[in-house]
Structures are given as C-alpha cells and as structure tokens.
C-alpha positions as CSV (number, residue, x, y, z in Angstrom):
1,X,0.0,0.0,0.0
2,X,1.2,3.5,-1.1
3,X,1.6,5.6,1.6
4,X,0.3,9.3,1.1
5,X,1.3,12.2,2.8
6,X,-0.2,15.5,2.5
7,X,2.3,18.2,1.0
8,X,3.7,20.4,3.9
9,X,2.5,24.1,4.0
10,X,4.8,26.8,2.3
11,X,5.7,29.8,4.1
12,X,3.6,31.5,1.0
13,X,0.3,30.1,2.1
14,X,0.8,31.5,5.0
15,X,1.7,35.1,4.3
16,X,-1.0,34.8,1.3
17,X,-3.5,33.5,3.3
18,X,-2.9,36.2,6.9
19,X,-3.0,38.9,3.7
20,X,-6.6,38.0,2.4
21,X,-7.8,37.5,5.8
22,X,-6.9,41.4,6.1
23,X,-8.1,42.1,2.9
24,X,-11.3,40.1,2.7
25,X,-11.8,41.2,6.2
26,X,-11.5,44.9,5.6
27,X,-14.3,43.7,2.5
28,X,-16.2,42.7,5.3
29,X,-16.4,45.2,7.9
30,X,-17.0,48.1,5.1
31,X,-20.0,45.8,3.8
32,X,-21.5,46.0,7.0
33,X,-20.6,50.2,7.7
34,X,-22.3,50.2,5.0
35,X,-25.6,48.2,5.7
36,X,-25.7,49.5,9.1
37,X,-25.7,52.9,7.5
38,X,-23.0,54.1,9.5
39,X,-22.6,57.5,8.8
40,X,-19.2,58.3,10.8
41,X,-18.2,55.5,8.7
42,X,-18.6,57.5,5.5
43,X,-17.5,60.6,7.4
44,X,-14.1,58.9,8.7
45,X,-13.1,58.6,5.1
46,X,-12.3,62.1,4.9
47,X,-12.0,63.7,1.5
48,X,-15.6,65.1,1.5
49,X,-17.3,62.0,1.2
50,X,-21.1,62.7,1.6
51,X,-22.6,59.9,3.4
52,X,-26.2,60.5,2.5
53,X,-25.1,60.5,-1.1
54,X,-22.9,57.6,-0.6
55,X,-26.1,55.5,1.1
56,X,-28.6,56.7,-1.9
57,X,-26.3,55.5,-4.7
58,X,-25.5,52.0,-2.8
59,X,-29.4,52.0,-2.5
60,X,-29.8,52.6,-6.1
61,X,-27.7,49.2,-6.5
62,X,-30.3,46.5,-8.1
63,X,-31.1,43.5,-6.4
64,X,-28.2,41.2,-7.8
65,X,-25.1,43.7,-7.7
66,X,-26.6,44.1,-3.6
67,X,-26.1,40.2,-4.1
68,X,-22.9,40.0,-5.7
69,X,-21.3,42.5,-2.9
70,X,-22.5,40.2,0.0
71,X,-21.6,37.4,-1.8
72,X,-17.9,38.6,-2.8
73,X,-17.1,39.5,0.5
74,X,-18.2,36.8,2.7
75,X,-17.1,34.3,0.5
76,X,-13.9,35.8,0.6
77,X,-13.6,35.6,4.2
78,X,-14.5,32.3,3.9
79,X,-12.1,31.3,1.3
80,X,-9.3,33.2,3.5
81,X,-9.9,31.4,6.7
82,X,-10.2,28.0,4.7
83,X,-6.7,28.6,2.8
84,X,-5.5,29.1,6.3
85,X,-6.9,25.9,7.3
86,X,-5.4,24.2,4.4
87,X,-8.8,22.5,3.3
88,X,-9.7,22.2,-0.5
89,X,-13.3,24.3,0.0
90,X,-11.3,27.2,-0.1
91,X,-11.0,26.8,-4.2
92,X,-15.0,26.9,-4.4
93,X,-15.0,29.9,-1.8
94,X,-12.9,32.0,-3.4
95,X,-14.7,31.5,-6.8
96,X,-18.0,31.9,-5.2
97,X,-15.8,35.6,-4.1
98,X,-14.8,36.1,-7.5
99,X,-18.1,35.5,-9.0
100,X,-19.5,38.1,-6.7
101,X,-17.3,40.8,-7.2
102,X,-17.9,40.2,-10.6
103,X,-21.5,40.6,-10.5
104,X,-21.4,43.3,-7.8
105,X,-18.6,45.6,-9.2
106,X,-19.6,44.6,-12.9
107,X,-22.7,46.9,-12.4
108,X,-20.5,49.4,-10.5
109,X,-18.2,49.5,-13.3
110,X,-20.7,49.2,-16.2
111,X,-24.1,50.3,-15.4
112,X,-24.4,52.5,-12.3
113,X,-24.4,56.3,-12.6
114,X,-21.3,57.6,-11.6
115,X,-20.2,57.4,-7.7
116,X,-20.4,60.6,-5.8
117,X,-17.2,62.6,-5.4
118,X,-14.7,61.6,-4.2
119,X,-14.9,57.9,-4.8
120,X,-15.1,58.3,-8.3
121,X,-11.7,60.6,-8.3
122,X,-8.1,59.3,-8.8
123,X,-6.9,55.8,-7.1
124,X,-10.7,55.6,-6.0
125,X,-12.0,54.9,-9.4
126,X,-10.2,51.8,-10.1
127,X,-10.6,50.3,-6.8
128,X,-13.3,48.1,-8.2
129,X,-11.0,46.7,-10.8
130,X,-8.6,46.5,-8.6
131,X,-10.7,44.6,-6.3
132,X,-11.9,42.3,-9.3
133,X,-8.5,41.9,-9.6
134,X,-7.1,40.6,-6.6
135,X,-10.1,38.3,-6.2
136,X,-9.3,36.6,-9.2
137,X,-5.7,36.3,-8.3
138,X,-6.8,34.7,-4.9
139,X,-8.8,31.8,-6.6
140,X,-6.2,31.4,-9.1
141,X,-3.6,30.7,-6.1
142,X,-6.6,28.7,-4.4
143,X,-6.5,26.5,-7.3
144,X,-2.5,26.1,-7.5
145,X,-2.3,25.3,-4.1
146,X,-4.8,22.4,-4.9
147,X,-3.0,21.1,-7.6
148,X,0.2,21.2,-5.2
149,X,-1.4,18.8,-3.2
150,X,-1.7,21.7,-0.3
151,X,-4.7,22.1,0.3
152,X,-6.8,18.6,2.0
C-alpha cells in the first residue's frame, strides 16, 4: 500500500492566506458600515465623502449587484480562513468571491451612474478593478495550491 502524505505548507500560504484575511476582512467590515448605515463610517473617510449620497447611490444598486457585494465579500472571508486551514473548500469559496465581485462591481463598473465625489476621483476609481482583480488572483492561487497537493 502506497503511503500518502499531504504536501507540507509553504511559508507563502501562510503570508497569502494572513494577507486576504486582512483584505477580505476589511471587504467585510465596510460591507457592513455600509448596511448599518453608518454615517461616521462614510465621514471617517475624509475627502468630503457625503454619506447620505454615498447611502442613496449603494441604495440605487439593483437587487443582484446588492447580491454580488455580500456574496464577494463573505465568501472571501470564507475562502481566506479556509486557505488558512489548508482545506480544498477554499478553491469553491474563493470563486464563489470572485463570481460576486464580478456581479457586484460589474454593475459598479458598467451600469451605475457615476459614484459621488470623491470615490469616483483618482486611485478611487479603479478600486473596483482593482478589487476584481485581486479576487481573481486569490482563486487562481486557491487552485495552485490544490493542484500542489496543499490544500486537504
């Protein structure tokens, strides 16, 4: 009888996975600022951000990019705190994230009037591909570290 072992952890899942804890965490806790309608929230952001405007264009949001948001971020959570537990539901987590900040920041991106100053300004307005972005590099790792033999 073969005898399998389960691949030993790299340093890199580690610092990958404590990273998109604080990432998808920060995804998170804004995600719920947000549903809470916390207004010092908004305010703490400094740059003139107008809360009530910020609140009545997130309300303006359809159905499934509200969907897609919550979807994306818990997900991601999810998928962090599984790649930290090495277990192989982290792949379908992360994808799950990806598909939601797909849908979500798709219709941010595409199909929602403009966001109110300044989150449409500078840095601010790419932070939704950006966000895209790193998702899909997260589930792309996921799915290396699977293949490894990493992940249980």
């Amino acid at each position: 009888m073969q005898d399998v072992q389960a691949a030993k952890a790299p340093v890199h899942l580690w610092i990958v996975g404590l990273l998109s804890l604080l990432w998808n965490g920060f995804g998170c806790y804004d995600y719920l600022m947000t549903r809470m309608r916390n207004e010092a929230y908004f305010e703490s952001m400094g740059g003139g951000v107008d809360p009530q405007a910020m609140l009545a264009w997130v309300d303006s949001f359809p159905f499934y990019a509200q969907f897609g948001w919550g979807l994306g971020v818990w997900m991601g959570l999810a998928g962090s705190i599984l790649l930290l537990m090495r277990h192989r539901w982290a792949v379908p987590a992360l994808g799950l994230s990806l598909l939601g900040a797909i849908v979500g920041l798709g219709y941010q991106i595409f199909l929602a009037p403009p966001a109110p100053p300044p989150m449409n300004e500078g840095g601010m307005a790419f932070m939704p591909w950006v966000i895209i972005g790193v998702a899909a590099l997260l589930y792309y790792y996921g799915l290396r570290q699977r293949k490894a033999g990493v992940l249980r």
